[in-house]
Structures are given as structure tokens and as C-alpha cells.
N, C-alpha and C positions, 0 to 999 in steps of 0.2 A: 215756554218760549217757542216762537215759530222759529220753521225751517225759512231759512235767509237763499233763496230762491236766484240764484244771476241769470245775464243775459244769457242763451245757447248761441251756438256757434251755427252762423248762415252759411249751409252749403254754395259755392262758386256756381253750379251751376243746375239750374233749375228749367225742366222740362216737360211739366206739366200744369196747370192752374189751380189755385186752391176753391175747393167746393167745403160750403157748409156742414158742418158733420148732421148723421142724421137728428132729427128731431122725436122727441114724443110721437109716439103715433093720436095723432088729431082724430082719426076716426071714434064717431059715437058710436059707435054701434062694436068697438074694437076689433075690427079684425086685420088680422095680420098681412101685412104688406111682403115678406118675402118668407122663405123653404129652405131648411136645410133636413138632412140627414144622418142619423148617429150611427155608423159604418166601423165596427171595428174599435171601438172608443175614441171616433175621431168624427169632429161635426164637419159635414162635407155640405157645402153649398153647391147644388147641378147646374141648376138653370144660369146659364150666361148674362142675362140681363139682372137677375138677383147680383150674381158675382161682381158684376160692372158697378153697380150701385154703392154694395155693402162696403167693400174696397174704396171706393172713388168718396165717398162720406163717412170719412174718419179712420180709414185704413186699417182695419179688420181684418186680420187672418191674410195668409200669403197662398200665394198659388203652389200646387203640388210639382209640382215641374221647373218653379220658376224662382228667385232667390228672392223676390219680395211680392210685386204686382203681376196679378195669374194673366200674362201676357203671352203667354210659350204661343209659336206657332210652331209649324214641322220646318218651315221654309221663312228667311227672310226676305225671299225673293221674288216677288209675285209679278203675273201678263199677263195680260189679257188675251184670252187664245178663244177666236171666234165668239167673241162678244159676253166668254165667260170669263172673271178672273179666278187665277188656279195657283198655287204654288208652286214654284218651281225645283227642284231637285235632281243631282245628277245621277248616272245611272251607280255608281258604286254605292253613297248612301242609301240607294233606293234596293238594292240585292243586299245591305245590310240589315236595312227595315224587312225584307223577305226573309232574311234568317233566321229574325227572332221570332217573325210570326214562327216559321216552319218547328225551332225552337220549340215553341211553347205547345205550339199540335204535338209536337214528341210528349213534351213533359207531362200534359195531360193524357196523355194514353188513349190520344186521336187514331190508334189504326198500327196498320204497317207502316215502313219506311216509302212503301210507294206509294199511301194512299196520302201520304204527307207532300211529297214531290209533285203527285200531283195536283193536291192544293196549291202549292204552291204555283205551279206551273197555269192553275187558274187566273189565281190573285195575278198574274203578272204580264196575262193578254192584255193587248191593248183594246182601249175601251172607244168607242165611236160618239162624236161628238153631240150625237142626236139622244143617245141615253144620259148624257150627262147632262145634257139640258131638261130631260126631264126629273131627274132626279131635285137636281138646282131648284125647278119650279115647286117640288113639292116642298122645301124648305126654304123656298124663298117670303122671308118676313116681310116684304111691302114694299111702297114706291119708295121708304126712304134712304132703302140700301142700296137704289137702282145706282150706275153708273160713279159706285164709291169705291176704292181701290181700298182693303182693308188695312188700318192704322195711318191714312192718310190725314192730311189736313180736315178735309170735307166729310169726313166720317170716322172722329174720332174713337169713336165706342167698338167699331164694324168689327176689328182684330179679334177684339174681347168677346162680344158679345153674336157675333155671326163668324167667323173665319177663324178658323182654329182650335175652335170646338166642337168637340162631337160627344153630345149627350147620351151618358149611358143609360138605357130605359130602366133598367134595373138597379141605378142610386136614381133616378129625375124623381122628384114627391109631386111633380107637377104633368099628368098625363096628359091635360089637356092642352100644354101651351103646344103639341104638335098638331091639336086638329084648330087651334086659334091659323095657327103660319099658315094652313091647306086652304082654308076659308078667309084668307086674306082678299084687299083687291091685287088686279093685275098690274108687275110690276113698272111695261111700259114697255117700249122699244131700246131703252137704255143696255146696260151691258150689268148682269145680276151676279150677286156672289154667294158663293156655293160655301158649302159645310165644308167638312174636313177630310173626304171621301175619297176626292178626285187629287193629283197632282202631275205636273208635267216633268217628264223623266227626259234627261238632256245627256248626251255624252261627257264623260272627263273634261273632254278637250274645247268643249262650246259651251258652259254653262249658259251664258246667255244667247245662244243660238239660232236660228232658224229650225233642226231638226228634231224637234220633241215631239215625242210620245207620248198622249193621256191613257194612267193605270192608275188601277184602286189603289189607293193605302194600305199597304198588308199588314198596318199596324196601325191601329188609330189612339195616339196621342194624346189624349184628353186630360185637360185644363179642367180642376176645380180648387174650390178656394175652401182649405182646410183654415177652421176658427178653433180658436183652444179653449178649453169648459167657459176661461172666465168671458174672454171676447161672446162666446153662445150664450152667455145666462146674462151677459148685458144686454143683449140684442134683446132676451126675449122678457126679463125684469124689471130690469132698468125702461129701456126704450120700446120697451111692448111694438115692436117690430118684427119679429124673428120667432117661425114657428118647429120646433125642430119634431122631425117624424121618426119612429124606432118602428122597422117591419111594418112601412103604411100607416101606422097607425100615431096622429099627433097625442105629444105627449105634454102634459098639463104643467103649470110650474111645480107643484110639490114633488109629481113625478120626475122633471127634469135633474130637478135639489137632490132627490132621493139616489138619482140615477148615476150622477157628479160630484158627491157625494163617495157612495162605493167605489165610484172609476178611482178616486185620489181622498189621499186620508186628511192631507192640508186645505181641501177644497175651500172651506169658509174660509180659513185666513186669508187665502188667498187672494180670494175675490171679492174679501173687506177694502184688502188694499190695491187691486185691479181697480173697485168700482174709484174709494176715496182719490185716487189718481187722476181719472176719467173727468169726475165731478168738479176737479179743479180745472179742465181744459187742455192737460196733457194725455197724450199717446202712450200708453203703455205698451211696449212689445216684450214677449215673451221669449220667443224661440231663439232673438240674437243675444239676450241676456245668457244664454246656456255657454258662452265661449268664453266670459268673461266671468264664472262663477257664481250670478246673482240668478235673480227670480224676474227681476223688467230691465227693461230699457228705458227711460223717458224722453219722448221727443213733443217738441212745441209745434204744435201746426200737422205734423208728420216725415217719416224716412226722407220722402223727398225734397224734404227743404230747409231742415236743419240737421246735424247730427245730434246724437242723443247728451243730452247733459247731463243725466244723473243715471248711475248704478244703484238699483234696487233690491235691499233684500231683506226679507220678508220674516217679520218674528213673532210669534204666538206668547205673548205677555200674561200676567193677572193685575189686579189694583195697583203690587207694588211692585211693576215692575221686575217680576221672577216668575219663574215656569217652563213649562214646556217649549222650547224655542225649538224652532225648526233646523237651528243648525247650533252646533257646540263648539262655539269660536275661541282658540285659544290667540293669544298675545300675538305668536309668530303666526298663526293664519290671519287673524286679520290684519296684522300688517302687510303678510302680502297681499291681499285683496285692496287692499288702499294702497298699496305700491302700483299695482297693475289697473287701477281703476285711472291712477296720476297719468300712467303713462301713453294713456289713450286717451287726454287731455277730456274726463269728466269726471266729475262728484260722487263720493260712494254716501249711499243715504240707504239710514237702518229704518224701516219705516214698521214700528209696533203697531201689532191689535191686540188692544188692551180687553179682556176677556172680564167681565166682570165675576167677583166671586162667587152668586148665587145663582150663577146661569148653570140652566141643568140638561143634561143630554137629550131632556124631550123637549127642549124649546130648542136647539139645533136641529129636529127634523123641518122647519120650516124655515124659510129665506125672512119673516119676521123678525127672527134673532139679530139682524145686520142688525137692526136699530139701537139693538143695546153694546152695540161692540164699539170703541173707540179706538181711533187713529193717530198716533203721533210720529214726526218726524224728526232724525236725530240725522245732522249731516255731520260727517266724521271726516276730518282735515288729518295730513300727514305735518309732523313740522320736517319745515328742513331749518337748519341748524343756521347755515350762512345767509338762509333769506332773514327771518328771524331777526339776527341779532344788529342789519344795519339801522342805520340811523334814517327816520324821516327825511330827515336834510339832503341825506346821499343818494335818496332813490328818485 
């Protein structure tokens, strides 16, 4: 029997346009269309325009900084100050942002106490608007950012993808997209936006003032967009799009298996029923399922425009039905998980990978193995007692 699927519930209010999720990669020759990084057992996407992308088709991975779309800037506040747009910021935030750099020079074992102060007392001269324009030029990506105010109408991508990111060279897998930006053409007489480097430091009392100050960022903030194993083995399996790097060096799919694999022991179940999820045209998220006890989320379209319909959680089966299950559900747990699942008006659904009998540990070292796993859906209903027992007639 199929899982009996209802309509999701349409968020009131909806602030962005729905984009196609990605596609197969079309290239003959395959080569991969975007870069991430395996950092600590966490896949980090650098490059800002990869981020904008992966996110904006089919809503992959959340930003480090940010509670869904890696949108963080340092300032909501932006002006155009001599024909550059800057961030704005007042000055107590801004001696806040000084302390943690100074902070962190301590905790690394940067020096004495003076040779930190006066770092600090570097970071925090003001900067002349003739260096900042050259900085601006060397990272200035082209005519098409010229005279766009970042997250505005007219340059929707800018926030993401140019303003408010500052690429760390040491996760980017992409060295060269900084000598592509230097070898750009010229951006125009327009007014061009700067990295994440520069901000305008305004008093308490005049945020939006006339007398601000341009100083460096003593702390640069940076936005990337963390993917979890299964979201990284789709990108790079499934939709042969996604190339993930370990120490510079791309790593292959058996490596990838092998590698996701050791990080987590449920990996394949997992990402049997991440992928079977996917394949049906639902969102899988992971990391907001972790509040509510389960393994996914499922949202129709994505976060931003429905909320999630079904609670997901995830069981390691054999033929009949018994084995090793990833959780040991007693009577009173799961009825509270279908208690708490009701009460946040979605569906809890036990969604098995039926393991077949004769699968043997050396056909699990290769992502092959999906094909012999199966899938089934069991949605699991609370009765209530007084809905139940009325009468057709009466309802």
C-alpha cells in the first residue's frame, strides 16, 4: 500500500520566486558545474556564486550564520558613500566587532597584551576613500553589479553573491575565480560594490547620519553554505553536479562513499531515503527535523513556501520487516513523537530501507548497493477518541 500523501499547508507569506531545482548535469564531457569542501566533517560550499545557485535550485544546505538562506550580511543597513556602497554600522557594534577580533589575537597566542592593542588600534584608523576604491576595483565582478545596492530589487543575487562575503582563500577550491574578477572589463562610472572589508562606522546617536567613518572589518563574517553528507552525495551522484575537494585534492565517488560512510555509521540508510524522498519532488531537510525527534523534514516546493508536511524517520529493515532499526521505539515513545508531530499540525511517517537478505558488506562499499535497497512508507495516525466516534451525518 502507498503512503496516502495530503495537500501541505501554503505559507501566508512568500518572498522570493520559485526557480527550478537543479537538473542532471547536461554536460558531455561531465564536468562539474560547482565546488565544495570537506572541512572538519562538514561539506562547505565557498564560492558565493556556487552558494546562490545550490540554495536558490532546490534549497540545499543552510547558511553558517544564518537560520535557513546564507543571506547574513554584517549590516542591514547600506549607502552609498562617494559612489561606493558600504555597510553601515554603529560605533559600539563596531568596538564590539574590535573585541572579538582583539579576542581571538589573545587566544591564539598573537604577542603581548600591547602588541594586540595595537592591532587593534590599527584595524580601527580610518581608512581613505581612495584605497577603498582601489581595493573595491580589484574585486569588482563586472558591469553587472555596477550601480546595484546589494539585496535590492535590481540585483537580486548582489547580497549573496558579491556583499557580504568575504571568501576565505584557505576553504575557496576555486583559486582562480579571483584572477577571473581582476581580469574583468571596467565597471563603468556607475557606483560599484565592495566585499565585505570596508564598513561605515556612524555614532549611537545618528545611525543614519551624515558623520561616518570608513574602517576595516576587524572581524570578517563570512557566509557559507554548509550541506549535510546526504544533500553532498546528491549533488555529486545523483545530479553529477557537485565536486567536493579533501586537502585540494577532488575526491572521486567511491572516495566520497567511503569517506560518508566512516564520518556516520547510518550513512546508506540514510541517504536511501534522503535520495527516495528527493526522487519524488519533496525537500528533504535535515537539521530542522533534529527539534522535533526525526531524521527529515518534508517540504513541497521548499522552506519558503510551504511548511513542512511530514515528520521523517528513518528505519534500517531486512525482507521481513525486522532488524537492526536505527531507533528502539517503545509504545510510550512513539506515541509521544506522534503526539508532538500532531501538535505542530504534520504527519509522522516511518519511512523503511528494506535491506535485502543476501546483501553482503562488500557490496556496501560502493553507492551501487542503492539499487538493491527498497523503500517503503508507513504514515502513522494518532486516534483521537471523540473525533473517531462521531457520526458522518454530524460532521
Amino acid at each position: 500500500m502507498q503512503a496516502d500523501f495530503r495537500p501541505p499547508q501554503r505559507r501566508t507569506r512568500v518572498r522570493e520566486q520559485y526557480e527550478a531545482p537543479l537538473p542532471l548535469n547536461p554536460s558531455p564531457d561531465g564536468r562539474v558545474q560547482f565546488r565544495a569542501q570537506l572541512v572538519n566533517q562538514h561539506v562547505l560550499v565557498c564560492n558565493p556564486d556556487h552558494i546562490q545557485q545550490i540554495y536558490s535550485q532546490g534549497y540545499f544546505g543552510k547558511g553558517i550564520l544564518s537560520r535557513a538562506r546564507p543571506d547574513y550580511s554584517i549590516s542591514d543597513q547600506w549607502k552609498q558613500h562617494e559612489g561606493v556602497f558600504l555597510p553601515i554600522v554603529s560605533q559600539s557594534r563596531y568596538d564590539e566587532l574590535l573585541g572579538w577580533a582583539g579576542a581571538s589575537l589573545a587566544a591564539q597566542g598573537s604577542g603581548e597584551q600591547a602588541a594586540v592593542s595595537q592591532t587593534s588600534l590599527a584595524l580601527s584608523q580610518p581608512i581613505e576613500m581612495e584605497g577603498v576604491r582601489k581595493e573595491v576595483g580589484r574585486d569588482e565582478p563586472g558591469p553587472e553589479g555596477a550601480g546595484c545596492l546589494p539585496g535590492s530589487q535590481a540585483d537580486p543575487g548582489a547580497k549573496n553573491s558579491r556583499s557580504g562575503l568575504d571568501v576565505n582563500p584557505q576553504l575557496d577550491p576555486d583559486p582562480s575565480s579571483e584572477q577571473d574578477s581582476e581580469s574583468g572589463p571596467d565597471p563603468g562610472p556607475g557606483p560599484s560594490v565592495p566585499g565585505s572589508g570596508f564598513v561605515l562606522v556612524v555614532s549611537d546617536s545618528e545611525v543614519c547620519g551624515d558623520a561616518m567613518v570608513v574602517r576595516r572589518t576587524p572581524v570578517p563574517l563570512t557566509e557559507y553554505l554548509q550541506l549535510s553528507l546526504e544533500e553532498a552525495f546528491f549533488l555529486v551522484y545523483s545530479l553529477g553536479c557537485l565536486s567536493v575537494y579533501l586537502h585540494q585534492e577532488p575526491l572521486s565517488v567511491i572516495q566520497l562513499w567511503e569517506e560518508f560512510r566512516s564520518l556516520r555509521h547510518d550513512f546508506v540508510t540514510s541517504f536511501a531515503a534522503y535520495q527516495h524522498c528527493r526522487s519524488r519532488g519533496w525537500v528533504p531537510k535535515g537539521g530542522s527535523g533534529a527539534k522535533y525527534g526525526v531524521d527529515f523534514m518534508l517540504y513541497r516546493k521548499g522552506p519558503p513556501f510551504y511548511h513542512a508536511s511530514y515528520s521523517v524517520v528513518v528505519e534500517r529493515v531486512n525482507d521481513a520487516f525486522r532488524g537492526c532499526g536505527l531507533r528502539q521505539f517503545s509504545w510510550r515513545s512513539l506515541a509521544a513523537l506522534s503526539r508532538i508531530t500532531a501538535n505542530v499540525s504534520k504527519e509522522l511517517m516511518l519511512c523503511y530501507v528494506i535491506y535485502p537478505a543476501d546483501l553482503s558488506e562488500a557490496e556496501l562499499a560502493s553507492p551501487v548497493c542503492l539499487s538493491r535497497l527498497k523503500v517503503q512508507e508507513v504514515i502513522v495516525s494518532r486516534w483521537v477518541s471523540s473525533r473517531e466516534r462521531a457520526e458522518p451525518d454530524d460532521i
